[in-house]
N, C-alpha and C positions, 0 to 999 in steps of 0.2 A: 323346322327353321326355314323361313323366308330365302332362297334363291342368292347367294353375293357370289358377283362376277367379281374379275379380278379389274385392281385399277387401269383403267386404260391410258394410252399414251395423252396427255395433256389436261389429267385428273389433278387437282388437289393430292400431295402426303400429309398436308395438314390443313385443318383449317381452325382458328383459333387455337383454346391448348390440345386440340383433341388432333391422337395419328388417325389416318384414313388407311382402313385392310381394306376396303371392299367397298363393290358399288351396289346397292339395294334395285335400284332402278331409275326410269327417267321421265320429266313427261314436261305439261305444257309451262308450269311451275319454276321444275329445275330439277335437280336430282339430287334423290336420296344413297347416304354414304353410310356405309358401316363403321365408326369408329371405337377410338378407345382413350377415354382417359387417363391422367397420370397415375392412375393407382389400377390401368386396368380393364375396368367397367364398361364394357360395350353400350355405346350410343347409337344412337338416330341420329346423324347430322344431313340436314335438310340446306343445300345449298341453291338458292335462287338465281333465275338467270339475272343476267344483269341489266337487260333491257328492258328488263319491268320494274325497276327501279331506278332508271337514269343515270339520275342525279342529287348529288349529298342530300341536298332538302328530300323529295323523296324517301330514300334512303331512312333518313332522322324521323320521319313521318311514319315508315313501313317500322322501323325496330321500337318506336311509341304504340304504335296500334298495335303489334304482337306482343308487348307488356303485360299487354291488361290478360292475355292469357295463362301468365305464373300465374294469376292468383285462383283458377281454376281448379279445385281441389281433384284428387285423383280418384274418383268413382268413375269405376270402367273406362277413363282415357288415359294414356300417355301424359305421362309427367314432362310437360316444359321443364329443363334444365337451363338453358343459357340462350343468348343470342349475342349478338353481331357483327360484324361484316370484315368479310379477306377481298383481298384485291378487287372495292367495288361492291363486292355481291352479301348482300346478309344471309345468314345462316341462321339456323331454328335448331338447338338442340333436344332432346326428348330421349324419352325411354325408349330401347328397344325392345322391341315386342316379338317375340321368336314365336313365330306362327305367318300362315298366309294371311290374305285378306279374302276377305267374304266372297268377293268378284272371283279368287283363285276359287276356293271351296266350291261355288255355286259351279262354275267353268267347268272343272275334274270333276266333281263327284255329282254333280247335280242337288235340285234342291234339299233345304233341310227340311224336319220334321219332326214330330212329336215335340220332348222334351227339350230337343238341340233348338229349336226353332220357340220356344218360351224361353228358354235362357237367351237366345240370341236379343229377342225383342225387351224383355225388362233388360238387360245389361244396355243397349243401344238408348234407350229410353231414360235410364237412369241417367247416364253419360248428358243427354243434353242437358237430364233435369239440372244438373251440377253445373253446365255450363253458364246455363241462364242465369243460375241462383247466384253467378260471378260478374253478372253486366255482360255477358261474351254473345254473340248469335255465331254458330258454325256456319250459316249458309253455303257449306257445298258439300252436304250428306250423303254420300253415296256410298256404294259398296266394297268402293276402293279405298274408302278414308275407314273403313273400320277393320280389324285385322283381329283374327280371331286367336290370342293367346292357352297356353297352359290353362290360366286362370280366369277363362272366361274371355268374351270379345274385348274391346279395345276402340273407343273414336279417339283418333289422331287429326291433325289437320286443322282445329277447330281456330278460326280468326284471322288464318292467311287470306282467305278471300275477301274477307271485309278491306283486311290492311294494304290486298293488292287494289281494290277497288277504290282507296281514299289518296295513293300516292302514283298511280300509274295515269298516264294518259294514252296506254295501250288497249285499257280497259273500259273504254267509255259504252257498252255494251252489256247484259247481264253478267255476273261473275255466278257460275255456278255448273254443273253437267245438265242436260236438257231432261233428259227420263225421270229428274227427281228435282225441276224448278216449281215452285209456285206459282199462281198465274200470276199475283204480283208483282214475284220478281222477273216474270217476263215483262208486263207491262212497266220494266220502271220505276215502280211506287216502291215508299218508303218500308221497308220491311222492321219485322217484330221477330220475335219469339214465334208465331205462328208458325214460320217461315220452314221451318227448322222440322217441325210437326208433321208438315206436309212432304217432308223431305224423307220423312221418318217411316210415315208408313208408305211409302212409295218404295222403301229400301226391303221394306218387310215382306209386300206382296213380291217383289222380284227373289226375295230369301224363300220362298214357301213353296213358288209356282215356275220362279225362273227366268221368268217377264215384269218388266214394272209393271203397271195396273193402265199406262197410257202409251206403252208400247215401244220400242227403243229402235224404232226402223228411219225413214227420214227429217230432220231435224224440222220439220218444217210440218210434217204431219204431224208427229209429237207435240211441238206447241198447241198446235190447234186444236188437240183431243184435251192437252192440260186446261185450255182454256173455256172449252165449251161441251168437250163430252162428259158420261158418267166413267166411274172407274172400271176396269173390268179388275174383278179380285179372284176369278182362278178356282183354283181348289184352296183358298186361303183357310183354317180352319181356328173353329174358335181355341181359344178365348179370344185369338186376335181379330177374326172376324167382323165381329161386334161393332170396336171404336176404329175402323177403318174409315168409313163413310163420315163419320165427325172431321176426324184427322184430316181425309182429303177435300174438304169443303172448298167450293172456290173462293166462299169470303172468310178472309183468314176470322174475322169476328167472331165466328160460328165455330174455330175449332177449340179445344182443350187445350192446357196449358201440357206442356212436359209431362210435370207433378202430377197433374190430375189422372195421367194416361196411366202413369205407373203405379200410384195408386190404387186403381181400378182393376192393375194386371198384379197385382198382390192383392187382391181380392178382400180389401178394407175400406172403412169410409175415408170420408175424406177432409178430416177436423179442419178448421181455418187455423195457422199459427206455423209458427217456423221450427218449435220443435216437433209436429208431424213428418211434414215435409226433411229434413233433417234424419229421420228415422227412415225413413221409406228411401232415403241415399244409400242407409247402409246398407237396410236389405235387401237393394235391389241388386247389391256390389253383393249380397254372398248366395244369393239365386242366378246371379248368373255366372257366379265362381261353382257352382255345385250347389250348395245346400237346399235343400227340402224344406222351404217356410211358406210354400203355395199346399200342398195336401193335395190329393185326388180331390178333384170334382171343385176346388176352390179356383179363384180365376172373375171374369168379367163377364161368364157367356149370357149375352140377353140382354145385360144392363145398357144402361144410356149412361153416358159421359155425359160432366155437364157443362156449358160452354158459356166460362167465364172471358170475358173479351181481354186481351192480351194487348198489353200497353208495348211501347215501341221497348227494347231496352239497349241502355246506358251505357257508357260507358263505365268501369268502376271506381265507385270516390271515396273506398276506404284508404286508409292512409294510417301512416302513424299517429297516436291522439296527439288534436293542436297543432298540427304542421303540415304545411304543403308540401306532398307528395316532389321532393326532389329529384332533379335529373338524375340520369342512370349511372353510377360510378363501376369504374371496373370491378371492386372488391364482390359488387353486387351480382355473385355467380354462384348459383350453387352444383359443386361441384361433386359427381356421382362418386363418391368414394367407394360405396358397397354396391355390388346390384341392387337395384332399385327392387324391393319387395314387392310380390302383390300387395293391391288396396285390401288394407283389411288383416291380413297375415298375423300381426303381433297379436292386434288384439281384435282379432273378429268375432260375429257375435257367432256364439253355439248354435249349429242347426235344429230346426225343430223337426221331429221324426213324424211328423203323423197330424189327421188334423186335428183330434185331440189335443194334443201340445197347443196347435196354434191356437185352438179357442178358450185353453186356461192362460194363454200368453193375454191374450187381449183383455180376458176378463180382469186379471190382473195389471194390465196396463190403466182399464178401466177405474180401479179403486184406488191406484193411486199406488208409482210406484216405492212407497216408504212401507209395503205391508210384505215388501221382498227383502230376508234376512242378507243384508251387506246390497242392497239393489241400489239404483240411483238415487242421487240426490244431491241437494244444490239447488232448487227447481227454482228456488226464490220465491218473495214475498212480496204482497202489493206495499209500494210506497204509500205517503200521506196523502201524495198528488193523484193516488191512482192508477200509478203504472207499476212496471214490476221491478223489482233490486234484486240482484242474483250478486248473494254474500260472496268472498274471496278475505284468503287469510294468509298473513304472512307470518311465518315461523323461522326465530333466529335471533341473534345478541341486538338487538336495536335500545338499549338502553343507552342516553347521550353517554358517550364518554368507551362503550362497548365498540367491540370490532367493525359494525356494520350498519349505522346507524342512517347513511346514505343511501343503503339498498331500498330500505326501508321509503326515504325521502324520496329517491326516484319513481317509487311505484306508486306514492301516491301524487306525484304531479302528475304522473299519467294519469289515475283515477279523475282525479279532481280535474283537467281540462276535458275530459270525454264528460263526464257529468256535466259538464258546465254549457255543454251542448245541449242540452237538456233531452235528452234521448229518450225511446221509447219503453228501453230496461237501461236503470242506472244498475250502477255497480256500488257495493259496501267493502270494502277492506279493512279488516280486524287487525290488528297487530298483536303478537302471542312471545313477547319477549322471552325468551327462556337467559338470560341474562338479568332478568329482575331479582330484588331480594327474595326469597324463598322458592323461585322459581327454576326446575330443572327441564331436561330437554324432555322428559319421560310425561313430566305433568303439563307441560305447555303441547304437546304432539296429542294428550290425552283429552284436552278442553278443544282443540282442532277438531280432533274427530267427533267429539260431543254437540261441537258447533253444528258441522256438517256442513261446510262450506263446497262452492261448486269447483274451485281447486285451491292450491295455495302455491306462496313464492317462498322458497328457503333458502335458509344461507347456512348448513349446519356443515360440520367436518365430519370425516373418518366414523367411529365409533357412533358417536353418536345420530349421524345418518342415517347410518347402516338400520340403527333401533328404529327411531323417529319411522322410515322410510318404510320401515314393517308392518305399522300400526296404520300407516298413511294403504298401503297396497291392500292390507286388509279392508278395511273401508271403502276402498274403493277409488279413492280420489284422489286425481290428477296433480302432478307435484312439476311444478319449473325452479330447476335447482341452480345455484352457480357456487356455491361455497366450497366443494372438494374437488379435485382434477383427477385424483386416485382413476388410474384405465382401470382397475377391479372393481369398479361399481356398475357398470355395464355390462358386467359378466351375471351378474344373479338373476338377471331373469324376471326385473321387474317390469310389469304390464304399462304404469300409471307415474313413473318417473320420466322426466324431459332434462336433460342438462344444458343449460345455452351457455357450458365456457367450454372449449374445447381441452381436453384431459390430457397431461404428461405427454403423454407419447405421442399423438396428437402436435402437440405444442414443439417439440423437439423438430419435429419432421415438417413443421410450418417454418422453424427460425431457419433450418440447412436450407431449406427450398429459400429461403426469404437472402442469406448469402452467399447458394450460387449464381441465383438471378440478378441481385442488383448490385452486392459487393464484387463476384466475376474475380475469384479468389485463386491464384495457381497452388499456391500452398495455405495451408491452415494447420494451425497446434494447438489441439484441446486438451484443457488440461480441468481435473475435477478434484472434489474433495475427499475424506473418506467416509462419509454419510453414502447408505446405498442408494439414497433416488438420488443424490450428485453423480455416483459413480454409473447409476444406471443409464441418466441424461448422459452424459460426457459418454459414453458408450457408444449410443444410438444418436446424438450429430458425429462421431467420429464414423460410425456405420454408412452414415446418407452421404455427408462430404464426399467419402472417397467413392459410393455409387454415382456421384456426381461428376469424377472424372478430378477433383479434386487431391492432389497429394498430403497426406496426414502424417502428422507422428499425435501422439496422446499422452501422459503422463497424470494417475489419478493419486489418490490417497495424499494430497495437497495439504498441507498445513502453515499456518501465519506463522507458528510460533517455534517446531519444527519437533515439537514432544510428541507427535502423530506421524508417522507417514512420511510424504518427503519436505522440506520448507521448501519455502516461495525461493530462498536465491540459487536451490541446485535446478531450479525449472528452469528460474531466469536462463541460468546460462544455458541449456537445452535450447530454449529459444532460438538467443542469440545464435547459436551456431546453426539451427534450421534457418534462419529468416522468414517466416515466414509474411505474407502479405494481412494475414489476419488470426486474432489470438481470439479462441472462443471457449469463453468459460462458463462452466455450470457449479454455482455454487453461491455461498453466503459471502456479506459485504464483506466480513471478518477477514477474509482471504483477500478478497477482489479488490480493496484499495492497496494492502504493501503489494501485490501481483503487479496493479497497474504501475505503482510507484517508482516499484523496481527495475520496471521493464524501459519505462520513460530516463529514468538515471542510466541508466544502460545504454542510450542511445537506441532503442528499438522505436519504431515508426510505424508496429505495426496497429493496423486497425482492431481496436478492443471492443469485443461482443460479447456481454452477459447473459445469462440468463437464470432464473431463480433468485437473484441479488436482489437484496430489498434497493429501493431509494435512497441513501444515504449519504445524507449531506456533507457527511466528512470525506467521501470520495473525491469532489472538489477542495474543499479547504486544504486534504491532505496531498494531493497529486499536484494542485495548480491547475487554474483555466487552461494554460497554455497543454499540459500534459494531457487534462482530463477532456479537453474539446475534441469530437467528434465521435467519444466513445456510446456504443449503443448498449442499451437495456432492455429486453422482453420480458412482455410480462403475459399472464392468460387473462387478466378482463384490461376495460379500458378507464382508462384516469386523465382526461386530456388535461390539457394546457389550457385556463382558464385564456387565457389571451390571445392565444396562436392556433385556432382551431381553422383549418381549411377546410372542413369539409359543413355545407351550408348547414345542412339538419342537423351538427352536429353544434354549429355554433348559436343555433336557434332553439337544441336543448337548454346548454350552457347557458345562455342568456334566461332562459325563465327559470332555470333551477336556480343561480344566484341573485336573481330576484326574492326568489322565496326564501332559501334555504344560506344563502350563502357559498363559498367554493374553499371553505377551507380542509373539507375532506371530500373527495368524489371516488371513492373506494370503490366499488360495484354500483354506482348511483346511475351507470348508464344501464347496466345490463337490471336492477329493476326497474327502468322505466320501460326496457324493453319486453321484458318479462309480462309488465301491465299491459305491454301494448298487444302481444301475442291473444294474451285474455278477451282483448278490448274486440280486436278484430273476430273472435271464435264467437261472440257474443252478436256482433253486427253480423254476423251470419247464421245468426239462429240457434246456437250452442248455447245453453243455458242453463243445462244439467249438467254432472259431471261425467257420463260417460259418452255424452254428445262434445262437450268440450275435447275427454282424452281421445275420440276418435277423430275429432276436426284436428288436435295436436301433432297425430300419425301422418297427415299429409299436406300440411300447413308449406308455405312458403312466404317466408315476412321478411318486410325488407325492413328491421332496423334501423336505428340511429347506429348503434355498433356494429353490427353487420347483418346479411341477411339468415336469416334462420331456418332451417330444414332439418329431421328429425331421422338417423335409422329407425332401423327393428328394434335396437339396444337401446335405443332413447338418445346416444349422443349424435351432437353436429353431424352433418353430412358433411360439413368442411371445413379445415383445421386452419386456426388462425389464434398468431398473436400479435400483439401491441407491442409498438417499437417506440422508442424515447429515446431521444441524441440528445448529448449534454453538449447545449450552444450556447455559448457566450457565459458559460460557470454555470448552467441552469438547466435543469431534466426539462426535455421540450419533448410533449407528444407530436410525432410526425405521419402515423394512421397504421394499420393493419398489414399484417406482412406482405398482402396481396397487393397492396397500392402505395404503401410507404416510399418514399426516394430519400433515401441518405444526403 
């Protein structure tokens, strides 16, 4: 573990939601914090000075240009978590990485070598490849920015220097360390991908030998040897040897891309296409975790790299499908609830033993991989125009007039606006009603996997999940689910399930959080049914409430009628005699209107919070606007307010789906548009099979219309969230996600 001193006198305790234990270190930047989030989970928080950021504008410019690095998948680097700014200064959160950095390693023990020093270089290599393949350039690669984990190294850092460089007027000068600049970006010039390359193997000769290859003595000799001398590489030894001298060229023109390097040092050709490239991410994430997929004697020694010229890159313009990329809202956090896993961990691929393995892997890759029994597939099909369609299947009641008929709706207004782009791979989406006449979940799950779709969207409950989800994990193929909230679906141990609604318990621990924070409740009295997921909920918010410093009493086994359990008016008067400021129930409508009714006749004022309650229009009729106003309802997916939507991408869904579709039901109809949009984005990144898709799913971070999406080990949310509805003016009014909703 990395070095934490303790906080010093006029450190940060907090910065954003995260506490601050420890100080990692400090430097030209700002200083890095040990913290931890609400459920725990040790972070990186990276706090910036604040004279390199000014000024708000600034400021709003530095936490835009540090954006574009969420979407930087997690092959060998630190996962971006969150940003934005305490008193002035922004902050960068990420994964903690419990290891030193390369500069500590080389420092104490001296250089690496043999095998440590091939893992060091494909894992460092793989890292940018993934960077680039995001619109990102790291420009200040060095030995301090990559930190050598458990599970292999680690680039951190990647995009601050750009974003200090486009908002600082401190920085009018190169942004980067001198022992590992380009001549480019000494002279100035507009830098690429090259950039990065050259940064790369400059880090490598220093990793091998000890010294960069142009020497790290006066900043001014340094230049001049980066500019006009040859490299000196040491005792550098192959494989890396070889693509050194490409790598350090002075005209970035002349060097290899990333891909191309790592390619070369997994010791394969080098197909043109994005599912190569895509593949050589992963394995270069389990070659530098350990695994044995190089063999003795395989590698690059002798070969030539080839040096395709390297276009400047972008910023990233993937987006939701159909909608401009909206400002950053608070909700838009993903919050580490579990330690962040190594890349690769759920579902990594199997190491190959020997080069044997590898060269029946290839050969087999060669013939195509549908001749592997349960192997990938999805690969897709040339359209009419020419290009390729990569099928996608939704399974679940979508018959008009069935439960979920909008889910269905949703996913394919996303289909159909990306299509309409006219893309280089559309996308086909099946629908597999198991709600039709003669149609069961068993035969509709069984024409899915006959199809062989590259994943699918489902909306099935309990039981039949469970089946369905067997035959789906068997096959192989990637499932984005939203139909059950059951926390025991995450426990089996499936590889190839994704859930975007966050589950029961999950949902409980979002609504307490959701009313100590904005309700700010001295007392609260929950009261539940006698169904055991009522009694389990009303449990577990009575549990969080009172860890919230909140005073409780509880009362469960609730009944209307009063033939079960206890009736609604010996609670009532419980109530009345606590006071409390807020009444929070778990349960069905059946209870929750004589509850509220009663409590209102009673003269009670206090604030009415449900949860589990259907919508129920007779809760007004029956209580009265005047009683029933201000009472809130959660729920686990989102149903807005066709009329009253604030939040803009969300009222720029709204607006095309009732165009097409109409808003008389939007039952799950955001979360399958989101669902297609997850797809859409795995596809514009080169995912196009199914087990490039379920690996691009394991570290995906997508920013929703309903919220942003990130995935544990177990397949569910990295962060718990539900939908909140105030009844204003006699009418269920969606007012947004427990994170940013205001009462």
């Amino acid at each position: 573990m990395p070095h934490v001193a303790p906080v010093r006198r006029g450190d940060p305790r907090r910065v954003g939601r995260y506490r601050i234990i420890g100080l990692i270190g400090e430097g030209g930047q700002g200083a890095v914090f040990l913290g931890e989030s609400a459920t725990g989970t040790r972070v990186a928080v990276k706090l910036m000075h604040a004279r390199l950021v000014g000024d708000p504008g600034a400021r709003t410019r530095f936490l835009r240009e540090i954006a574009a690095t969420r979407k930087v998948a997690s092959f060998c680097t630190a996962q971006v978590f969150d940003t934005g700014v305490e008193r002035d200064r922004p902050y960068i959160v990420s994964e903690f990485i419990d290891g030193p950095s390369l500069a500590e390693r080389v420092t104490n023990e001296g250089p690496l070598a043999g095998g440590e020093l091939v893992r060091l270089a494909v894992g460092t290599v793989t890292a940018l490849a993934a960077i680039h393949q995001a619109g990102v350039l790291h420009r200040d690669l060095k030995p301090h920015n990559v930190l050598l984990g458990p599970d292999g190294p680690r680039v951190i850092d990647f995009g601050i220097a750009r974003a200090l460089d486009v908002t600082s007027s401190l920085t009018s000068g190169p942004v980067g360390t001198p022992s590992y600049m380009a001549p480019e970006q000494i002279r100035g010039e507009p830098l690429t991908a090259a950039a990065d390359v050259f940064a790369w193997a400059s880090m490598i000769v220093y990793a091998a030998t000890g010294r960069p290859p142009f020497g790290q003595d006066g900043v001014a000799a340094v230049l001049h040897r980066i500019l006009d001398a040859d490299p000196e590489l040491g005792t550098l030894p192959e494989p890396l040897r070889s693509p050194a001298p490409a790598c350090l060229a002075k005209d970035p023109a002349r060097r290899p891309t990333a891909s191309a390097v790592l390619q070369t040092l997994l010791g394969r050709e080098r197909p043109a296409g994005d599912e190569s490239a895509l593949e050589a991410l992963a394995d270069g994430t389990a070659v530098a975790g350990g695994a044995d997929l190089l063999g003795p004697g395989d590698g690059p020694a002798g070969a030539d790299l080839p040096v395709p010229v390297p276009v400047p890159v972008h910023e990233p313009t993937v987006s939701k499908p159909g909608f401009d990329e909206p400002a950053a809202r608070s909700s838009d956090v993903t919050e580490p609830d579990a330690a962040p896993a190594a890349p690769w961990t759920r579902r990594r691929r199997p190491a190959v033993a020997s080069v044997a393995g590898v060269a029946l892997v290839l050969v087999l890759v060669l013939l195509g991989r549908d001749l592997l029994a349960g192997g990938d597939h999805g690969t897709g099909t040339a359209s009419a125009t020419g290009g390729k369609t990569v099928p996608l299947a939704f399974l679940g009641p979508v018959t008009l007039g069935a439960v979920f008929p909008s889910a269905l709706n949703g996913a394919r207004l996303a289909v159909d606006e990306y299509n309409a782009r006219h893309p280089a791979v559309r996308l086909n989406l099946t629908a597999y009603d198991t709600s039709a006449q003669n149609a069961t979940v068993s035969s509709s799950t069984d024409q899915v996997v006959a199809a062989r779709p590259a994943a699918v969207i489902g909306s099935l409950f309990a039981d039949d999940l469970a089946s369905s989800q067997a035959k789906l994990e068997q096959a192989a193929i990637p499932t984005l689910s939203f139909g059950d909230d059951d926390p025991d679906l995450s426990k089996k141990g499936w590889k190839y399930w994704h859930r975007i609604i966050t589950d029961d318990d999950g949902q409980d621990a979002a609504l307490a959080d959701f009313i100590t924070r904005r309700l700010k409740p001295a007392k609260a009295y929950v009261v539940d049914e006698v169904w055991s997921w009522s009694k389990k909920s009303g449990l577990q918010l009575d549990t969080a409430l009172r860890r919230a410093g909140v005073t409780t009493e509880r009362t469960d086994s609730v009944s209307a009628t009063g033939v079960v359990g206890v009736a609604v008016p010996g609670v009532v008067e419980k109530i009345k005699a606590m006071a409390p400021d807020v009444v929070v129930f778990s349960g069905t409508a059946e209870v929750a209107i004589p509850l509220l009714k009663r409590l209102r006749d009673a003269g009670s004022t206090a604030r009415f919070v449900t949860i589990n309650t259907d919508f129920d229009p007779k809760l007004v009729k029956t209580v009265g606007s005047a009683g029933a106003e201000g009472a809130l309802l959660s729920c686990g997916c989102e149903i807005p307010d066709p009329d009253s939507a604030g939040d803009a991408a969300l009222g720029r869904f709204l607006s095309a789906y009732r165009a097409r579709f109409g808003t008389k039901d939007l039952t799950f109809a955001v979360e399958g548009y989101d669902a297609a949009g997850l797809l859409i984005e795995a596809v514009q990144h080169g995912a196009t099979t199914t087990e490039q898709i379920n690996h691009y799913l394991s570290s995906i971070h997508y920013r929703g219309v309903s919220k942003t999406i990130s995935f544990d080990t177990a397949g569910d949310l990295t962060t718990d969230i539900v939908y909140l509805y105030e009844i204003k003016n006699g009418a269920f009014t969606f007012i947004g996600n427990s994170g940013s909703a205001t009462p």
